[in-house]
FILOZA-928545 format. One record per residue (C-alpha): x, y, z. Coordinates in steps of 0.1 Angstrom, whole numbers, plus 5000, padded with zeros to 4 digits. Example, Ala and Ser with C-alpha at 12.3 -4.5 7.8 and 13.67 -1.06 7.14 Angstrom:
BEGIN
512349555078513749895071
***
This chain:
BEGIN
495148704964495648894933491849034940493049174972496249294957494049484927491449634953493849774976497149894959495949964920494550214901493050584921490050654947488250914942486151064968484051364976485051645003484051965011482051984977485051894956486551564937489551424950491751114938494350964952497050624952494750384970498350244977498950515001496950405029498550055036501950225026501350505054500050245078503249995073505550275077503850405111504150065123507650055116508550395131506650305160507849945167511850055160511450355188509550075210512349825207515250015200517949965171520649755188519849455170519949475121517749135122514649285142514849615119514549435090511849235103510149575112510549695077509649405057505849485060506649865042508749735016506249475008503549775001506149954985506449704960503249644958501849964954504550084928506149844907504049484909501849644887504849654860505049274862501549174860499249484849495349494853493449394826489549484820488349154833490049194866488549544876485549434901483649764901483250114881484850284906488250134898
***
């Protein structure tokens, strides 16, 4: 688990486009992803109901945390990074 937590939410990705280097969060992708599905589910159901919001947003707050503040917790060490790219 704390693989998976390292290779998708820690450190930057940097990628080529258009010629030049870009970096970015690789949190931002399941954070973006979470959040669409939460926008999209609450217009689908509707917001009568507190319990089935919070179920909706539990996925984004989960990334949230993960992708800004578990890293406070329990940082990365040397050992843990898998490839150079990290």
């Amino acid at each position: 688990m704390r693989n998976w937590i390292i290779t998708t939410f820690f450190l930057y990705r940097e990628f080529k486009i258009f010629g030049k280097k870009r970096s970015r969060l690789r949190a931002a992708n399941p954070i973006v992803i979470a959040f669409f599905f939460g926008v999209i589910l609450q217009t689908i159901i509707g917001s009568e109901h507190w319990f089935v919001i919070l179920l909706e947003w539990i996925p984004f707050i989960i990334c949230i945390f993960l992708g800004f503040y578990y890293y406070k917790y329990k940082p990365v060490k040397y050992d843990e990074l898998i490839d150079w790219q990290q």
